[in-house]
Structure formats: structure tokens, C-alpha cells
DSSP file (Angstrom, degrees, kcal/mol; ACC not computed):
  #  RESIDUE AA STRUCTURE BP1 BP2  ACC     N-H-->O    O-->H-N    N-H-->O    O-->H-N    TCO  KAPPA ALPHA  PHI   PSI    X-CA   Y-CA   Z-CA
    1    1 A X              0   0    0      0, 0.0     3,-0.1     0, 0.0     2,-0.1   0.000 360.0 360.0 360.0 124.2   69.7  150.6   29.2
    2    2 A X        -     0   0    0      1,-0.1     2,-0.1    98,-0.1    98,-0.0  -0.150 360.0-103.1 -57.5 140.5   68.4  153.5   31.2
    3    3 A X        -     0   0    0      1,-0.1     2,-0.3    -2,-0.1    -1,-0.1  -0.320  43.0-116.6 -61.0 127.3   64.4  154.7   30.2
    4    4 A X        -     0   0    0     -2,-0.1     2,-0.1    -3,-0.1    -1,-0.1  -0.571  31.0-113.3 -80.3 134.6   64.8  157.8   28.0
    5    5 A X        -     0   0    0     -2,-0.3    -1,-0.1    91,-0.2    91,-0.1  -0.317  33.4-111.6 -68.5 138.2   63.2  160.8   29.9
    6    6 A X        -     0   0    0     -2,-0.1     2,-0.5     1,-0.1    -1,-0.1  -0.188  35.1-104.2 -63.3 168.6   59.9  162.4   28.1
    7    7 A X      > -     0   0    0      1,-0.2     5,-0.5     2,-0.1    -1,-0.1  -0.848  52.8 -70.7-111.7 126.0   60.2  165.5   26.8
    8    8 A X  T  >5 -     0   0    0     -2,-0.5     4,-1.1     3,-0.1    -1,-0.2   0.241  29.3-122.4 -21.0 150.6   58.6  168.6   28.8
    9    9 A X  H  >5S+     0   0    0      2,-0.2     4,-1.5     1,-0.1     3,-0.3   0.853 116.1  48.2 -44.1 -63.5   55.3  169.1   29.0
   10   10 A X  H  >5S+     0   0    0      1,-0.2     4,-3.1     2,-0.2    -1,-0.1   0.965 110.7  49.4 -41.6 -70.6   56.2  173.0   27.1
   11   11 A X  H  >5S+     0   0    0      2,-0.2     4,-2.7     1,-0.1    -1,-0.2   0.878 114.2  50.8 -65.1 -27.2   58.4  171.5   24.3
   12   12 A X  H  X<S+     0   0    0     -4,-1.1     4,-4.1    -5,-0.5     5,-0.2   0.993 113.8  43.1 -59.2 -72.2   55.0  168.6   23.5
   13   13 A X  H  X S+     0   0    0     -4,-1.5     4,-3.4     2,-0.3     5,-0.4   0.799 108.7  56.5 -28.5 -60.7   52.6  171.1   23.3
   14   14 A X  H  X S+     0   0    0     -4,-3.1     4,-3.1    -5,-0.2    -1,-0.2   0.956 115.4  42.0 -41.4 -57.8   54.8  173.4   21.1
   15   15 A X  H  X S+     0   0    0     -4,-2.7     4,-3.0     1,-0.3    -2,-0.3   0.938 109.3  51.0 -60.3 -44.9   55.1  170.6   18.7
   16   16 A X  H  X S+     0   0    0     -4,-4.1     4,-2.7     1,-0.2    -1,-0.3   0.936 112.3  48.4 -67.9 -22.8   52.1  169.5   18.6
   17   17 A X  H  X>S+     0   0    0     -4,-3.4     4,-3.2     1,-0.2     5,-0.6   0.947 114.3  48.8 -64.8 -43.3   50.6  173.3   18.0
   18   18 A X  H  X5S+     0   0    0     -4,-3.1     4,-1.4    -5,-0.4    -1,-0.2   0.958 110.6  45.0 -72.3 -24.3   52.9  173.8   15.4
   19   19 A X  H  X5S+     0   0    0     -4,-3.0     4,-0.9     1,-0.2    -2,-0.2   0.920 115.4  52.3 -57.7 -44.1   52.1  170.3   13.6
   20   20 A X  H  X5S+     0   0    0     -4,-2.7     4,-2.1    -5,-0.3    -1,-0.2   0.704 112.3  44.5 -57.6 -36.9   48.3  171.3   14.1
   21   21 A X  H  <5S+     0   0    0     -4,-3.2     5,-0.4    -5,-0.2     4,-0.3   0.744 111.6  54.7 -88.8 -17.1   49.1  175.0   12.3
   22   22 A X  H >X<S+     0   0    0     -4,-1.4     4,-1.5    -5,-0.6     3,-0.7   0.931 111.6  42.8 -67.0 -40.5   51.1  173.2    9.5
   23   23 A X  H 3X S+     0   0    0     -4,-0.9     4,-1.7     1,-0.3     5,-0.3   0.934 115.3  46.0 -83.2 -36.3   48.2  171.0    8.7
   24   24 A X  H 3< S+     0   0    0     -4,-2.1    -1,-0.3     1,-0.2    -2,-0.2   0.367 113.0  51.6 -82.1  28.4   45.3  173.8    8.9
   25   25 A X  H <> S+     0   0    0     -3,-0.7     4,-0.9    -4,-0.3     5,-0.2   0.142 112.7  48.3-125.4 -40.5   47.7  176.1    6.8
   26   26 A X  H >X S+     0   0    0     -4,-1.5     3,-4.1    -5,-0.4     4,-2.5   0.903 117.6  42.8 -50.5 -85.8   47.9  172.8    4.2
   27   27 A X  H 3X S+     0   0    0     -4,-1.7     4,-2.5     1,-0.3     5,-0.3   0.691 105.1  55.2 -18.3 -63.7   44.3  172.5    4.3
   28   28 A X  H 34 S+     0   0    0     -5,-0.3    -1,-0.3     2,-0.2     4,-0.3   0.651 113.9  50.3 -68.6 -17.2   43.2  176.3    4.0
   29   29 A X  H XX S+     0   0    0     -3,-4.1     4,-2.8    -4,-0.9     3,-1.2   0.957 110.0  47.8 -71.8 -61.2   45.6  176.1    0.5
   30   30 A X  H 3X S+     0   0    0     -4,-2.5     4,-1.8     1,-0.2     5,-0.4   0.813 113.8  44.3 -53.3 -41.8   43.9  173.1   -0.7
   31   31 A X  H 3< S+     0   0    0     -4,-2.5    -1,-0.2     1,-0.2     4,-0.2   0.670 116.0  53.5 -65.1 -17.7   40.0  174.6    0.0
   32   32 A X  H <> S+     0   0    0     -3,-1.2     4,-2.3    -5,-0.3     5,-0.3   0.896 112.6  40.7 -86.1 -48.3   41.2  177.9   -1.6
   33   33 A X  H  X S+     0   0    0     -4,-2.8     4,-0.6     1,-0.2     5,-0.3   0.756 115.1  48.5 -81.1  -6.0   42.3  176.2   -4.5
   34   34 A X  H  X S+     0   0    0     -4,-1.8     6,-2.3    -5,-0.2     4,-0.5   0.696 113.7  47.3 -89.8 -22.9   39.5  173.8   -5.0
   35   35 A X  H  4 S+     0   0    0     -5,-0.4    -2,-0.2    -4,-0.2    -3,-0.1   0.920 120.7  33.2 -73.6 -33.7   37.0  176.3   -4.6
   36   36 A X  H  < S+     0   0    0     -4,-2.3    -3,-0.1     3,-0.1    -2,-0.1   0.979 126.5  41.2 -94.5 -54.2   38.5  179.1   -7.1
   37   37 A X  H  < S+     0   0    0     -4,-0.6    30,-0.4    -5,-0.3    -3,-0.2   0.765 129.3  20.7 -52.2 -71.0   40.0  176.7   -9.4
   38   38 A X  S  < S-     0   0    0     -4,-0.5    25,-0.2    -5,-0.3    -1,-0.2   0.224  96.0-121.0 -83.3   2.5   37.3  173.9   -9.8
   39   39 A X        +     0   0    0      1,-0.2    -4,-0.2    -3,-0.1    -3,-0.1   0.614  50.3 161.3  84.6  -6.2   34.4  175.6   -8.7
   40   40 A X        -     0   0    0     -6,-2.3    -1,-0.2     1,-0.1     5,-0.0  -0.305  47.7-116.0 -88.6 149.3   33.5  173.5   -6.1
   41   41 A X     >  -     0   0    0      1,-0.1     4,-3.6     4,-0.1     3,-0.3  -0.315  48.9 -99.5 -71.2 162.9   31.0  175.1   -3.3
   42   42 A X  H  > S+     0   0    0      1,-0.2     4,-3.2     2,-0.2     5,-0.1   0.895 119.1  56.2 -36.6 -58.1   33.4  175.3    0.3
   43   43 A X  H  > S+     0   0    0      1,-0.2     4,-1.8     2,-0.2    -1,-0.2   0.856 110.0  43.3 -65.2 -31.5   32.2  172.3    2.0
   44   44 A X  H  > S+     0   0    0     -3,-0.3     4,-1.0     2,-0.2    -1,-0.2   0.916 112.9  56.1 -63.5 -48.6   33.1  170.1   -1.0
   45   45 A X  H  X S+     0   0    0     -4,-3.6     4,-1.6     1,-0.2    -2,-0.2   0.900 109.8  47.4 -33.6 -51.0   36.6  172.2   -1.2
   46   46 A X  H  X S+     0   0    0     -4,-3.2     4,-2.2     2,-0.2    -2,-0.2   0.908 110.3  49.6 -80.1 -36.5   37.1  171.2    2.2
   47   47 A X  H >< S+     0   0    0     -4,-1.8     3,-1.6     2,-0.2     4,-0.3   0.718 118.9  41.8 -59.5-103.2   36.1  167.1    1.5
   48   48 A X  H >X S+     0   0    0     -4,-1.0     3,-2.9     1,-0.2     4,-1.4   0.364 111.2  58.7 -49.5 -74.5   38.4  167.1   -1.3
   49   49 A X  H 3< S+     0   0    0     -4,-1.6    -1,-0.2     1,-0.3    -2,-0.2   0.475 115.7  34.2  54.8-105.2   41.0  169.1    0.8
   50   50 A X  T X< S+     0   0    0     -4,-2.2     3,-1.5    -3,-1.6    -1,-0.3   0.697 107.0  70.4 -61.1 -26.7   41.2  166.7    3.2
   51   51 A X  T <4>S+     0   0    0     -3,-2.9     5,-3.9    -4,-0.3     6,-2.7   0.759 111.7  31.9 -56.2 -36.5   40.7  163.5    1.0
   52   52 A X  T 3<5S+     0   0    0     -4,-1.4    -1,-0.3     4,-0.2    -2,-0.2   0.216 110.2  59.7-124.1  32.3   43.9  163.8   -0.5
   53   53 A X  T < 5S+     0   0    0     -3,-1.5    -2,-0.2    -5,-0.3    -3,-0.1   0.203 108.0  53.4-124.8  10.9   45.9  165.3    2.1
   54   54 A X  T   5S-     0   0    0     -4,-0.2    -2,-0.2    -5,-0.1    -3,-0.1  -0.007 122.3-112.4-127.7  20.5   45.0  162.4    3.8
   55   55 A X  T   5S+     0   0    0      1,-0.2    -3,-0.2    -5,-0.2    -4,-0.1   0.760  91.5 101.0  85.2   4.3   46.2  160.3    1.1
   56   56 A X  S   <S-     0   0    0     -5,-3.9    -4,-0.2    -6,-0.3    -1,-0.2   0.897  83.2-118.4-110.6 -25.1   42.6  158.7   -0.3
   57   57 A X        -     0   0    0     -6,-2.7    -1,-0.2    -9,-0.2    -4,-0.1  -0.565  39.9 -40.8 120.1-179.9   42.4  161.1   -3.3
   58   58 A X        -     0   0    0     -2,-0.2     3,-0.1     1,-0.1     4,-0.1  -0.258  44.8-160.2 -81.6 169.0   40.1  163.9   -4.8
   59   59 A X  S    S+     0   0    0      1,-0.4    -1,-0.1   -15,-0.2   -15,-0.0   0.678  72.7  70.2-108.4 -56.9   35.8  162.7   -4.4
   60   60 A X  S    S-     0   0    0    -16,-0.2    -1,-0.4     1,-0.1   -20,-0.0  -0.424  94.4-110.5 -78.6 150.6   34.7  165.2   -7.2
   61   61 A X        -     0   0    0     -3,-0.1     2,-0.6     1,-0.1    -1,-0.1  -0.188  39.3-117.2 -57.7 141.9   35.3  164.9  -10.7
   62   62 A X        -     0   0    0      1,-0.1     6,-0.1    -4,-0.1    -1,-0.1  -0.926  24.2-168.4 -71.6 111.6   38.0  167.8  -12.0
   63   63 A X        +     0   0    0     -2,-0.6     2,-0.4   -25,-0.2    -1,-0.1   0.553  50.1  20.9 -64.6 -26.1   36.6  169.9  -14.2
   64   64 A X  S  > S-     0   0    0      1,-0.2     4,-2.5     0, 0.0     3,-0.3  -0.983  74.8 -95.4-145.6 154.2   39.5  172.1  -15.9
   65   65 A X  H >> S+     0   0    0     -2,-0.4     4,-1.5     1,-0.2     3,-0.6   0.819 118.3  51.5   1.7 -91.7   43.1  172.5  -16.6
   66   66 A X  H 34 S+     0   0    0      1,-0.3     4,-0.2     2,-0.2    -1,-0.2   0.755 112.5  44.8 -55.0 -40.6   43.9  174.5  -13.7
   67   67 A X  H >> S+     0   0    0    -30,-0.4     4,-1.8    -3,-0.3     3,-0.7   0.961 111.5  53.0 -44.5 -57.8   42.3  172.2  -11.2
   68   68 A X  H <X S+     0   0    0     -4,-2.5     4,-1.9    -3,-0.6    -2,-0.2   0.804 113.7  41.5 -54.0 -31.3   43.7  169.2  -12.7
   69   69 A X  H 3X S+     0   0    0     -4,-1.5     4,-0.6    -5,-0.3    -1,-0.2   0.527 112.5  57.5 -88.0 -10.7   47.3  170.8  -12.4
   70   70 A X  H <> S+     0   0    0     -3,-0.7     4,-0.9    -5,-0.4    -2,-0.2   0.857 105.4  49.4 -98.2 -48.3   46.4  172.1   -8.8
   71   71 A X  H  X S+     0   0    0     -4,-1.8     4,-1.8     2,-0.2    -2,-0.2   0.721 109.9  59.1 -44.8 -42.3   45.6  168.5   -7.5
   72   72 A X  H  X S+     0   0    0     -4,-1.9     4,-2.5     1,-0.2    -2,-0.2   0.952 111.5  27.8 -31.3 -82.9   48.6  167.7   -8.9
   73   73 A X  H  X S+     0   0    0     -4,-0.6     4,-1.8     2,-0.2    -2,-0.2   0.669 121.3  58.3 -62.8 -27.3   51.2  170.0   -7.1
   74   74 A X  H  X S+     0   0    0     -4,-0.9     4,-1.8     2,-0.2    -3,-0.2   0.953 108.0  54.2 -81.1 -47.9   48.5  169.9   -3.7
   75   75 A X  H >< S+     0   0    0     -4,-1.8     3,-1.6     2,-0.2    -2,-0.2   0.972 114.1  34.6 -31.1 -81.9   49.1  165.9   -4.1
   76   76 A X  H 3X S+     0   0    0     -4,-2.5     4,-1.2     1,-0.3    -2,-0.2   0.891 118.1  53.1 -66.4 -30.9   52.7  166.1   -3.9
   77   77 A X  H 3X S+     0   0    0     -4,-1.8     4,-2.0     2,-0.2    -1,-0.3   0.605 108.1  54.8 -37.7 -22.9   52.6  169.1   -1.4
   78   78 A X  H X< S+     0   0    0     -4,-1.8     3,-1.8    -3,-1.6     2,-0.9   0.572 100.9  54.6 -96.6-126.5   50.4  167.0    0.8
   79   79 A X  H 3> S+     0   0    0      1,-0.3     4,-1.3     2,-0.2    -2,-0.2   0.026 110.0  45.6 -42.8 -41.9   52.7  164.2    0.9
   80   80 A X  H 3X S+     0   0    0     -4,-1.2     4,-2.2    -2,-0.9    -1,-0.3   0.971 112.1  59.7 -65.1 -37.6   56.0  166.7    2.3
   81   81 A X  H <X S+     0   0    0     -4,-2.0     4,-1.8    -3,-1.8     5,-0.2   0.889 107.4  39.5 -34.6 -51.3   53.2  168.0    4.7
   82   82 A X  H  > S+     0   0    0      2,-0.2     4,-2.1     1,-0.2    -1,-0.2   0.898 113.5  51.3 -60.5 -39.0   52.7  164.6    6.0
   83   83 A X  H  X S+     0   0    0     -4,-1.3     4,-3.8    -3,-0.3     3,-0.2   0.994 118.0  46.8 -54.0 -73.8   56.6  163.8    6.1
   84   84 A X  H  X S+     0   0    0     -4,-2.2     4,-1.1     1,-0.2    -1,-0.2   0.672 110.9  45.9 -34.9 -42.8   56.8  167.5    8.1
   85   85 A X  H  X S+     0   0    0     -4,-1.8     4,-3.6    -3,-0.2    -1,-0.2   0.827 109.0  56.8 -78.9 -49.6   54.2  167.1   10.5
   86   86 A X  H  X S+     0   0    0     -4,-2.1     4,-1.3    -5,-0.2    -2,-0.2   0.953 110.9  45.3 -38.3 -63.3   55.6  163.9   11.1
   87   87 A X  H  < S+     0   0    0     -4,-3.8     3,-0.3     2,-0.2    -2,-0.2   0.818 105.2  59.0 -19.1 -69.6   58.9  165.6   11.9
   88   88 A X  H >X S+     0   0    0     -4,-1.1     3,-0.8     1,-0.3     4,-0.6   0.800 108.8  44.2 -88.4 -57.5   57.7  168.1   13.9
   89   89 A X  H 3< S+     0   0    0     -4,-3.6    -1,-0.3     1,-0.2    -2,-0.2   0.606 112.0  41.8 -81.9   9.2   56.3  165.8   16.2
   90   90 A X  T >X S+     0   0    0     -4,-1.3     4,-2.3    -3,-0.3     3,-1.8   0.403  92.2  94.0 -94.9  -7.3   58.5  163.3   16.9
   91   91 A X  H <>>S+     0   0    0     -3,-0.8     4,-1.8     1,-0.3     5,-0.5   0.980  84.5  49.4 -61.8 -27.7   61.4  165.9   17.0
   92   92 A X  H 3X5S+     0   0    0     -4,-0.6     4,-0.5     1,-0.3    -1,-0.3   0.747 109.7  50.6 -79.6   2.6   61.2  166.5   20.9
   93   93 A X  H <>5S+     0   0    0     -3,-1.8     4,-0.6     2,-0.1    -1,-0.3   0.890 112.9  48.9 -89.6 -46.5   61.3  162.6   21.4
   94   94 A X  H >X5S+     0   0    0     -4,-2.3     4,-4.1     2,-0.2     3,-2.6   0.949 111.2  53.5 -47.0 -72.4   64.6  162.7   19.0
   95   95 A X  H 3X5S+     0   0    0     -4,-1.8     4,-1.9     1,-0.3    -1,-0.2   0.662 105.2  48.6  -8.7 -62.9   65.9  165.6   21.1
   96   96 A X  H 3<<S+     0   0    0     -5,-0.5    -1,-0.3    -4,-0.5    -2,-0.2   0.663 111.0  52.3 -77.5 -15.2   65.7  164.0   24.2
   97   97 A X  H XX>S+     0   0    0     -3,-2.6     3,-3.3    -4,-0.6     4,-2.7   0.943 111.7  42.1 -78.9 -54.8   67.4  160.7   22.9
   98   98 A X  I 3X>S+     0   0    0     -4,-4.1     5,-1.3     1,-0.3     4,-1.1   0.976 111.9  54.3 -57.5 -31.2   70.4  162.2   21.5
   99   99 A X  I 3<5S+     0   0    0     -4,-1.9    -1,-0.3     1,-0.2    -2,-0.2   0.302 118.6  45.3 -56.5   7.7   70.5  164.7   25.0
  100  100 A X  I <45S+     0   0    0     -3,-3.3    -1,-0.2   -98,-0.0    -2,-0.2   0.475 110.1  45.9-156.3 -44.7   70.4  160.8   26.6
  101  101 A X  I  <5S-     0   0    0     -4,-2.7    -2,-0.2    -5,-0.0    -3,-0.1   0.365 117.3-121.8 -96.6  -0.6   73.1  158.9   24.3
  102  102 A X  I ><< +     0   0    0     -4,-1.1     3,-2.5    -5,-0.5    -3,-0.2   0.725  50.2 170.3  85.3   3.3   75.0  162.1   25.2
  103  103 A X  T 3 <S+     0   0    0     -5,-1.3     3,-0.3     1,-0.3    -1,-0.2   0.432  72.1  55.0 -60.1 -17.3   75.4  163.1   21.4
  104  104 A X  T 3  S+     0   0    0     -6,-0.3    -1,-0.3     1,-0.2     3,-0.1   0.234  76.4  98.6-114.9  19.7   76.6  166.5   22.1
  105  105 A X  S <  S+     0   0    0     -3,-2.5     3,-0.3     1,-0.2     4,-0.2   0.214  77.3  67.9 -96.6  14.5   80.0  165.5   24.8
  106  106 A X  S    S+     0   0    0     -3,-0.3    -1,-0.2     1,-0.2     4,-0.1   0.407 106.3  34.8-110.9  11.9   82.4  165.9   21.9
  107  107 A X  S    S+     0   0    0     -3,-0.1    -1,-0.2     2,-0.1    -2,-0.1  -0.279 111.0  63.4-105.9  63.9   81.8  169.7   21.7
  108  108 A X  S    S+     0   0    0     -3,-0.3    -3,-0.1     0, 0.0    -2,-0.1   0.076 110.9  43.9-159.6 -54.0   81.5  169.7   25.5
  109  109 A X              0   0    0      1,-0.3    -2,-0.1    -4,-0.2    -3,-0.1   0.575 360.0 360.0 -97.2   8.9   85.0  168.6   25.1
  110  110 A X              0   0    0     -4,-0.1    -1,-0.3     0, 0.0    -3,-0.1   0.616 360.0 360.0 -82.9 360.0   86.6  170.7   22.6
């Protein structure tokens, strides 16, 4: 089987900026909502943040309702992030395979 071609230099880069803006647009929700919500000073916002958007779970105790219920919904929002990001960079590898197994020659031929 012929070696499936890489995908431009242009189309890598795209992805990888946009996976990069996906995850610091995750992030900047989660530090906003740990900071207003639980009180927590920023740099602590930002541990937990990242702690569970990287799957290991909050470090500080939640203190109220609205935190608890915010960790919640950031949890499962942090888990499509990952799925997306994921996506987003593997699409241009995808791309190039189906462009390679030719995936698009029966509307070529209607």
C-alpha cells in the first residue's frame, strides 16, 4: 500500500492553533467559574481548571451549591473538549486518507 502523504504544513498549524484556542477558551471558563463561584484566589482557579480538564479532578474542597453544580457541568464539558480537540487535530491526517483511498471518485463521476 502506497505511504499516505502528510498533510500541509498550512492545514497542521491551522489545527493545531485552533485545538490550542479550544483548550485556552475551556480553561478561561473553568478559572472564571472557580474563582466567582467558589471563591478561590486565580492561581488556585487555574490548578483546579486544569486538574479536571485534564481528567485528575478538582484539588480544593467545594465550598457551595453553585461550585458544586459548576464542577459538575465543567466535568462533563471538559470531557467533549477533549473528544474535540482530539478531532480537530487528527482531522487533517483523516482528510488526507480519504483524499488517498480516493473517497470522493463517486461524485467525481456523477
Amino acid at each position: 500500500m502506497a505511504r499516505i502523504k502528510a498533510p500541509t504544513r498550512r492545514h497542521f498549524i491551522r489545527s493545531v492553533v485552533v485545538a490550542g484556542g479550544t483548550v485556552v477558551l475551556a480553561v478561561t471558563i473553568g478559572v472564571t467559574g472557580y474563582h466567582f463561584l467558589n471563591g478561590e484566589a486565580w492561581i488556585d482557579a487555574l490548578v483546579d481548571a486544569t486538574m479536571i480538564l485534564g481528567g485528575m479532578g478538582p484539588v480544593f474542597p467545594l465550598t457551595t451549591v453553585g461550585a458544586k453544580l459548576f464542577a459538575s457541568f465543567y466535568a462533563l464539558f471538559s470531557g467533549l473538549v477533549f473528544i474535540a480537540t482530539a478531532a480537530i487535530l487528527v482531522a487533517p491526517w483523516v482528510h488526507r486518507l480519504l483524499h488517498r483511498l480516493d473517497a470522493d471518485a463517486d461524485e467525481k463521476r456523477k
